[in-house]
N, C-alpha and C positions, 0 to 999 in steps of 0.2 A: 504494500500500500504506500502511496504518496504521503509523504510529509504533510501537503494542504489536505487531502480525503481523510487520514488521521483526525485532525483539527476537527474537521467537520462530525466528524463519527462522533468524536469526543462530544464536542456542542450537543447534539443530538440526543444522545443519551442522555448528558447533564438535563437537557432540557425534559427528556420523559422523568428523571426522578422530581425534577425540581414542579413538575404537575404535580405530581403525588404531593407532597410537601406544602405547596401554596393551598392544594385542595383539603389536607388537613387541620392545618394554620386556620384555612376561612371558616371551615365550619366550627373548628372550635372557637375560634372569636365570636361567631354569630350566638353558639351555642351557651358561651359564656353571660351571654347580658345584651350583645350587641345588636341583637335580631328585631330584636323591641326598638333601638333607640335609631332603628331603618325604616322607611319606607320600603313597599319591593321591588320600586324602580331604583331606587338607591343601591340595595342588596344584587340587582341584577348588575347595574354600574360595576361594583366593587370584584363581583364574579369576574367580568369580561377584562379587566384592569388587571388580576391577580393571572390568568388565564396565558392572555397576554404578555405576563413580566413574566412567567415562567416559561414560556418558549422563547423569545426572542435575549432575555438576557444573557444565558451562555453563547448568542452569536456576538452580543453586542460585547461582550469580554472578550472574543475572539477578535473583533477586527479593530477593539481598543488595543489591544495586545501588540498588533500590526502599529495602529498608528502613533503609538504611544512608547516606541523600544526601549528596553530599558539597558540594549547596549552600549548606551557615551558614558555607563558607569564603568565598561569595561576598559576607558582610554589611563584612570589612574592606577592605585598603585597594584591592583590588582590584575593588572596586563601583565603579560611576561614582557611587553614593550618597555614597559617602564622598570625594568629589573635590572639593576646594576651590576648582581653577583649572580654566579651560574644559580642554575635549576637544583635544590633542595631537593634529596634523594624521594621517591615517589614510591610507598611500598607496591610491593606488585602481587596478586590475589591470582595463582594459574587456574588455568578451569582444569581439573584433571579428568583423562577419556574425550579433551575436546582434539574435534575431526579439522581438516582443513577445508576452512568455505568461502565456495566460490558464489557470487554474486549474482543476481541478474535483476535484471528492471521489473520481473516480474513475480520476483522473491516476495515471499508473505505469510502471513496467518492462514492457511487453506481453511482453516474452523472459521475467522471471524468473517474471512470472503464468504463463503456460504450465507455465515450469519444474515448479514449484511443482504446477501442476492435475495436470500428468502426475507426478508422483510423488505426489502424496496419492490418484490414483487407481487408481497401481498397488501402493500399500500397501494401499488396502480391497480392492482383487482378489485381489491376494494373502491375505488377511487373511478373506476369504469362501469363497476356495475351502480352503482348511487348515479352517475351521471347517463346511464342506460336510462335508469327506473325515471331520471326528470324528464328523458326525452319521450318516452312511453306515456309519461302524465301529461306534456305540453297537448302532444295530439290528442289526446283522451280532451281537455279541458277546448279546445279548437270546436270539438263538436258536440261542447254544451252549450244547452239553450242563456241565453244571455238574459238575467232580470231587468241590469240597469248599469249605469257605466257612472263613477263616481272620481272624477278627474282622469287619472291613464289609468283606474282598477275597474277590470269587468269583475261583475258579481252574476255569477252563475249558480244552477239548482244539479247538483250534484248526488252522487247515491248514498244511501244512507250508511251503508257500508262503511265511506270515508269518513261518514260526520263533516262538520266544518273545518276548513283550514283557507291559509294563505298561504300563496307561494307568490313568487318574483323571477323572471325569468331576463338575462342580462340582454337588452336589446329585441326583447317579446313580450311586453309590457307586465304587467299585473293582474292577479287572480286573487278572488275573495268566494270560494265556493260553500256555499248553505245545501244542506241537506232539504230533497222535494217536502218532507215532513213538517216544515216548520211552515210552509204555506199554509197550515190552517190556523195558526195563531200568528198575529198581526204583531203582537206585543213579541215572542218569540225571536221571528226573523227580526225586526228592525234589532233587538240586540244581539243578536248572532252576528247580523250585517255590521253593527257599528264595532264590536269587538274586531271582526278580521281585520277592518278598516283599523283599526286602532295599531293592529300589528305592522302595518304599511308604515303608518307613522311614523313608531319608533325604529322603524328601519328591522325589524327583528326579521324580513326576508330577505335583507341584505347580508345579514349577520349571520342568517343562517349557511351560505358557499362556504364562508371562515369555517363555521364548525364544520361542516361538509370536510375541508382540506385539512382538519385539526384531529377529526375523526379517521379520516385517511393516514397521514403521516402516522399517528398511535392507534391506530387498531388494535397493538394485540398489547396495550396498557390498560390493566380493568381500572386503574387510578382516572386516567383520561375518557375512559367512558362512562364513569360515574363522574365524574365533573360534568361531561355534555350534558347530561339528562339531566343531570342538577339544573343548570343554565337553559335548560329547555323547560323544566318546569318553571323557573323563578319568572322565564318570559311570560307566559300564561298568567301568572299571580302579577308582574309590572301590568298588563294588560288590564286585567279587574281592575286592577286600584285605580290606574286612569279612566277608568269609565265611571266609575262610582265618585271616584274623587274629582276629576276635571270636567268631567260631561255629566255631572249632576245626573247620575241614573240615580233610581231606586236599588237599593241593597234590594229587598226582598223581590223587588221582580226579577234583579237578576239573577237574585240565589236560585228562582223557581224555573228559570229559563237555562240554569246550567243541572237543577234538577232533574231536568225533562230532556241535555242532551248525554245527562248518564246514563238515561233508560234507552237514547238508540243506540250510543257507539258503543260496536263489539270491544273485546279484551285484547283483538290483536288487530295490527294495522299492516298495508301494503304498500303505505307512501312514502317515498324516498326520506333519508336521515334527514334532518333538518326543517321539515315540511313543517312551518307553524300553525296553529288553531287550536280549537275547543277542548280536544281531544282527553279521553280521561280527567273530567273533574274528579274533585276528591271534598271527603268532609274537612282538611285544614283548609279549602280552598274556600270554600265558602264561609267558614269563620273567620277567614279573612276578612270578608267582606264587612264586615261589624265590629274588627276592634281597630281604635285606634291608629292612626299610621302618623307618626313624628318625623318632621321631615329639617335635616339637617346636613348643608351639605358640606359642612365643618366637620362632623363626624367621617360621614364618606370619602371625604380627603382625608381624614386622619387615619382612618383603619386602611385605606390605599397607601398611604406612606408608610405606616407602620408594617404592612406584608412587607414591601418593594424593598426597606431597610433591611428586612430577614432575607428576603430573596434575590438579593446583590450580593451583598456579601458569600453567600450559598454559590452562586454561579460562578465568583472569581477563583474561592476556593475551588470549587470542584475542577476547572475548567485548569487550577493549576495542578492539580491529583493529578488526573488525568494525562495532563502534558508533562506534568513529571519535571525533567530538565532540557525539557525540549526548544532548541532556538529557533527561533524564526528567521524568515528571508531575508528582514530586514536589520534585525538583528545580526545574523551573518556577516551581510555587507558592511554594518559598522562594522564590526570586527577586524574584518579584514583592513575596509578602509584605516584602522587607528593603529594596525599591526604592520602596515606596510615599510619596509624599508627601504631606501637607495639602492639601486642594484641587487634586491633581494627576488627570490623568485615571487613575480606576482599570484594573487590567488583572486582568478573570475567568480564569483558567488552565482549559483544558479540553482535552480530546484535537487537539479542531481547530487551537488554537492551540500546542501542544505539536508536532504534525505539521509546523506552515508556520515554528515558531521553528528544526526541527531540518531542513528547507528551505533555508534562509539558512547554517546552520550547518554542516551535516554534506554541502553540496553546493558543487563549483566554483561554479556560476555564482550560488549562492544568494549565497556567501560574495563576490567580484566586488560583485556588485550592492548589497550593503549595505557593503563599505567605501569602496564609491564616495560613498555616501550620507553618510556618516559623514564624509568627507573633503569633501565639497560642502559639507555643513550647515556650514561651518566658516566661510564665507565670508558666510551669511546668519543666521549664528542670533542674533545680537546683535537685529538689525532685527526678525525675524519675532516672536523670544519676546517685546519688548519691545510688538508691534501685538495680540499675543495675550493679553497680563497688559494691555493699555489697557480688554482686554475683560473682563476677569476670568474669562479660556479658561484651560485646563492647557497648561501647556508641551509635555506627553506628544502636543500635535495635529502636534508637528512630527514625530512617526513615518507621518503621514498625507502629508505632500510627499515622505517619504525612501522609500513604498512606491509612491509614483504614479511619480514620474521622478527616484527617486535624489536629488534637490534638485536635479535639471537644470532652468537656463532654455530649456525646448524649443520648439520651434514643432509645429504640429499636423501637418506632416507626416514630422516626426523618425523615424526608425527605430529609435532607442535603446531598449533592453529598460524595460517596467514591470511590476512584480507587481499590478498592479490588472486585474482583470477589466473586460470591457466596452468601450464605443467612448474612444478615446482625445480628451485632449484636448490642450493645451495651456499652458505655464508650468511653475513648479514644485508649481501645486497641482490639473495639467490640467485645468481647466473647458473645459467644453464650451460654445460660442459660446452657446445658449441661457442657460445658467446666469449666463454672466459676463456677458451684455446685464440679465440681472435682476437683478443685483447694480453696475449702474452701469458696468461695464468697454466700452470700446467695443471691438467687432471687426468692421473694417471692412479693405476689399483695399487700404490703407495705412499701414493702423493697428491694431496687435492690444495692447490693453493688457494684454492675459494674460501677455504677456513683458516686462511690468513689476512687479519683485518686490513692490516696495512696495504697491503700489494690487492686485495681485492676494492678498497678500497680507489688506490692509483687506478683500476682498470674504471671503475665506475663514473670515475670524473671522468677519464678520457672517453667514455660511450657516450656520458651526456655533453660532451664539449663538441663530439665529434654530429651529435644528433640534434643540439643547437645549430652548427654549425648547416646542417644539412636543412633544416625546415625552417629557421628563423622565430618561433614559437616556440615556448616552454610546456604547452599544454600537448601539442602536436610531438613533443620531444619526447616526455612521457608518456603518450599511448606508445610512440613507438619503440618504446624502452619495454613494455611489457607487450607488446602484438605485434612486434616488429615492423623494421620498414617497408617491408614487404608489403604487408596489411593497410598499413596508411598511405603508402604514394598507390596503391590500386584506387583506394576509396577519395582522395584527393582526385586521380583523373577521372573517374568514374564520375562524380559528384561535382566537383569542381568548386566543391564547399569545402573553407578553411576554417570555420567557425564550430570548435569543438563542442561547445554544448550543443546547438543543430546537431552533429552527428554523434552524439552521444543519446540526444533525446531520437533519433529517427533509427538508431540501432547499428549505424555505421558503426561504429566504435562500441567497445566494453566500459562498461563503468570505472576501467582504471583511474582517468587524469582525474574524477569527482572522488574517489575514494583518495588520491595522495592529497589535493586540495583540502579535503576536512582534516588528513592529517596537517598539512601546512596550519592551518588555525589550531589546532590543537597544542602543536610546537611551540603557536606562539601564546598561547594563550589554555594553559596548563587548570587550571583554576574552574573551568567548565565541570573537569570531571568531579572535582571533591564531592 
């Protein structure tokens, strides 16, 4: 998985607990005292608010995360930039029975891919049959008789079956349909009719697509589906109280008029999620109707602020659980930008190498394998930097021993983990026997000089001086230091793109130059892993 699909997974999730949690939060606030000191248009407000902060805030911590980096704190003394004495020995943690691995763009969690397929394919299922059932209903309602048109709402006579409802169709006007049954009482329809109408009003079939995509995206959170029907009952009770409280009805005829539409609507419905109306009154519905309703919209901002302050907090935390110590793009960039040196090897930041830094970082064995490295170089970095400034090389090529074999002196049939793709080789800069015979090394069944730091070392500068020399690019130098020149001047003529991340994102190339690159930040900037 991608570093950004990561994030987003993260968010997502954060976001279905943080449903559960605001949906808990509300009802015991309500249940504490608060229920009384609401209206249920107020109570409905405070639903759709909390509803709201608990989805969107773990994105909104994500892309503050983006725009807010917190790496210009990496430019003090906390940089290995700003380090005046060598590097502090790094204890090193080996993974024991670890394999060597090899990398690829399409390396991952096989469990949470699945995870993840099967839920994003039962939210478009979901998500196509709900929007089947409104298209099934549009024509259904096309070929009901029409009573009376009350601005853009037709009000149609409908089966008894569905009982009353309203729907809202985006760009196919408005629907207020009444069951044929209430045509015999006058006093009946006119409040059937003013209730649906009353739903248009408050937009509650606008609001109902939202729950439509809210129901979609958590389908298989029973938290988030008992929050819908919560909010779909609260609408029906905002609905009463507006008709009784702003349109001066009679409480008791409309208690008698939702009396009479429990006796038609059956106990189960076939009308798409979200579908507002009459549907299932209840006996706290109509005591509603008679007790007081206090209206304060001091309180309702104040129980909305007071969730939002639990459920901020909730999403930054989790959203940092989750991401762990994980960097961001932009983050990266500083990095690198406040790590660069004069003549050092430059490091281009781009999703690839963003992916393989948060590798090393936000994984056991990533983190293992690089403080090993860090702790190894410790012992050669004096020699190596000093054979590589003879060359006028960057010192940044010793992140290219620290991802082949840790800075282990290995022999070529070591078992020790590497992050370098490909056949393994040998030393701390593993050449492979062909390489190191071209560059003067002998390796012979008594004699391997690759396991001599110093002179394997001398061959190392001279291949990347020589493969400078040949491409003019340091990124282009190191693919072809691990996929040889062979590999890159085909894919150079072939392509005629010299832009390594292009051909690392389109598959030309292996994720080597991104995996040395995160080493490069890491060399410089040690402090990631603690």
């Amino acid at each position: 998985m991608s570093a950004a699909f990561r994030d987003v997974l993260a968010a997502y999730l954060t976001a279905a607990v943080l449903v559960a949690v605001g949906f808990g939060l509300l009802r015991a606030a309500l249940a504490s005292g608060m229920e009384r000191r609401l209206d249920a248009r107020q109570t409905l407000r405070v639903g759709r608010v909390t509803l709201g902060l608990a989805v969107l805030l773990p994105f909104m911590a994500l892309a503050a995360r983006e725009w807010m980096p917190s790496a210009p704190l990496f430019k003090f003394e906390r940089s290995l930039v700003g380090y005046a004495a060598p590097l502090a020995p790094v204890e090193a943690r080996p993974v024991p029975g670890a394999v060597p691995e090899t990398r690829s763009p399409g390396a991952g969690l096989p469990w949470a891919r699945v995870g993840v397929g099967l839920v994003g394919v039962g939210a478009l299922a979901f998500l196509a049959w709900e929007l089947r059932r409104y298209a099934r209903l549009r024509r259904k309602l096309e070929t009901l008789p029409v009573l009376r048109r009350v601005g853009r709402v037709r009000v149609v006579l409908g089966d008894a079956a569905d009982g009353a409802f309203s729907v809202w169709f985006p760009g196919g006007g408005a629907w207020a349909v009444v069951p044929a049954e209430v045509l015999e009482d006058p006093e009946a329809l006119r409040l059937t009719v003013r209730h649906e109408l009353q739903h248009h009003r408050q937009r509650d079939t606008v609001f109902a697509y939202a729950r439509l995509g809210f129901d979609s995206a958590f389908f298989w959170n029973p938290f988030g589906r008992a929050f819908s029907r919560w909010l779909a009952e609260r609408q029906e009770f905002a609905c009463d109280e507006a008709l009784v409280t702003v349109k001066r009805v009679s409480a008791e005829a409309y208690a008698r008029c939702l009396l009479q539409a429990s006796l038609r609507v059956p106990s189960a419905f076939s009308l798409p999620a979200g579908v507002t109306g009459m549907s299932h009154p209840t006996v706290r519905r109509i005591h509603m109707l008679f007790q007081p309703r206090p209206r304060s919209s001091v309180r309702t901002l104040g129980l909305s602020l007071s969730l939002a302050l639990v459920l901020a907090p909730l999403a930054l935390w989790a959203q940092g659980t989750v991401r762990g110590r994980a960097v961001s793009l932009t983050e990266a960039r500083a990095l690198a930008e406040a790590g660069q040196k004069a003549g050092d090897l430059p490091v281009v930041v781009d999703a690839a190498v963003v992916e393989q830094l948060n590798t090393f970082v936000t994984t056991r064995k990533g983190r293992d394998f690089m403080r090993k490295a860090l702790a190894n170089l410790q012992e050669h970095r004096e020699a190596m930097t000093g054979t590589l400034r003879s060359r006028a090389l960057p010192e940044g090529l010793l992140a290219v021993a620290m991802v082949e074999s840790a800075v282990s002196n290995l022999p070529e049939t070591s078992r020790e983990p590497s992050m370098a793709p490909g056949p393994r080789g040998a030393g701390v800069w593993m050449f492979i026997p062909e390489t190191a015979r071209r560059y003067g090394l002998k390796v012979e069944a008594g004699r391997d000089e690759r396991l001599d730091v110093a002179r394997e070392t001398e061959a190392a500068a001279a291949l990347f001086q020589a493969l400078y020399e040949r491409y003019g690019d340091w990124r282009l130098a190191l693919a072809a230091y691990n996929q040889g020149e062979g590999v890159v001047d085909r894919v150079l003529s072939e392509t005629g793109v010299r832009d390594v991340s292009e051909l690392v994102r389109t598959g030309k190339l292996n994720g080597y130059t991104a995996t040395v690159q995160a080493g490069v930040l890491l060399l410089r900037n040690p402090h990631l892993l603690d």
